[in-house]
N, C-alpha and C positions, 0 to 999 in steps of 0.2 A: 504494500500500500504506500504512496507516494504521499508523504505526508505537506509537501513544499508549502501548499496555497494554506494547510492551514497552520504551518510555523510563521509565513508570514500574518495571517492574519493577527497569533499571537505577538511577536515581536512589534506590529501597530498598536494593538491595544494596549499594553506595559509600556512601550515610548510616549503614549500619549497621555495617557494615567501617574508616569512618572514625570513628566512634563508639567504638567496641568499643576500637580502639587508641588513642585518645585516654583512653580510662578503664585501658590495662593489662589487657586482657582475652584471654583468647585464645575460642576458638570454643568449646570445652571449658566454659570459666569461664560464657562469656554464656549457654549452653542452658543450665549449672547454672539461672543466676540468673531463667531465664526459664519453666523447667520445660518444655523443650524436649530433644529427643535433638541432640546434636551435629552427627547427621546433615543434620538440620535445618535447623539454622543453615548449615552449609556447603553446603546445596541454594538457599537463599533467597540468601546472598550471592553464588554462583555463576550466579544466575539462572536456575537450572533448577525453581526453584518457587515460584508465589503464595502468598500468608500469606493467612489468614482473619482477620477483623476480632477475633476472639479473640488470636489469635498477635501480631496487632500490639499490641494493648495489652501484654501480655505483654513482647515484645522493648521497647517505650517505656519501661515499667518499670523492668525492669532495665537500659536505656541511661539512665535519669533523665532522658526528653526527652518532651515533649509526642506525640502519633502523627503529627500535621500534619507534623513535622517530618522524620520519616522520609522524604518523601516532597520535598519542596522540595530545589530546588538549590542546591549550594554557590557563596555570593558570588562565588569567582573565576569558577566559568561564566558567569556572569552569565544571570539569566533567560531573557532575549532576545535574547542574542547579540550584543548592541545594545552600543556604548564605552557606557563609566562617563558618567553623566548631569553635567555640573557643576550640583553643589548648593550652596545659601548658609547652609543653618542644618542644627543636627541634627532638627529637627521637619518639614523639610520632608525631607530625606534619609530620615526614618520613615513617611511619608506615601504618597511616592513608591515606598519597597518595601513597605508594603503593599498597595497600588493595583496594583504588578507581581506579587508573588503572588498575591491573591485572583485577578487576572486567568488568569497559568500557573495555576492547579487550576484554574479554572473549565473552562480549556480542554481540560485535559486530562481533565478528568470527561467531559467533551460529546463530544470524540474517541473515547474508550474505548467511551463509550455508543453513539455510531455504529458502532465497530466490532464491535459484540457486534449491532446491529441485522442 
């Protein structure tokens, strides 16, 4: 069972949940600022529903976060599941998570896309 479409669903709802309280927001506040109904919001973070590439702009918005972002995993999961890499400088530590993101979306595009095949 290809589970891609619904890790990303989870990694949206935890970025946006962990977002939303990092800024003071409650669920109310965020659909305000995103012109969303509250029901909304609490469908998306619950994961009981997809966002349309309109919505995501929208909720990125009012989170003040790029949309890529939504979407990536938080440092402590670590990408890959993989211990923490020892790094020697901060440009190679930036290199290195870039190289594992672009990697995880890639994957997870290609996954999704097979699983809609």
């Amino acid at each position: 069972m290809n589970r891609g479409p619904e890790r990303l669903r989870t990694l949206l709802s935890l970025n946006i949940k962990n977002r939303r309280r990092l800024l003071d927001l409650s669920q109310e506040k965020l659909a305000e600022a995103a012109n969303l109904s509250a029901q909304t919001v609490n469908d998306i973070e619950g994961c009981r529903m997809w966002v349309s590439d309109k919505t995501m702009v929208k909720l990125a918005k009012a989170l003040k976060v790029e949309i890529y972002q939504l979407l990536l995993p938080s440092i402590e999961e670590n990408i890959q599941g993989e211990p923490p890499e020892s790094l020697h400088s901060p440009a190679e530590t930036l290199l290195t998570l870039q190289y594992k993101i672009k990697k995880y979306i890639d994957q997870q595009f290609y996954e999704t896309l097979r699983a809609d095949l």
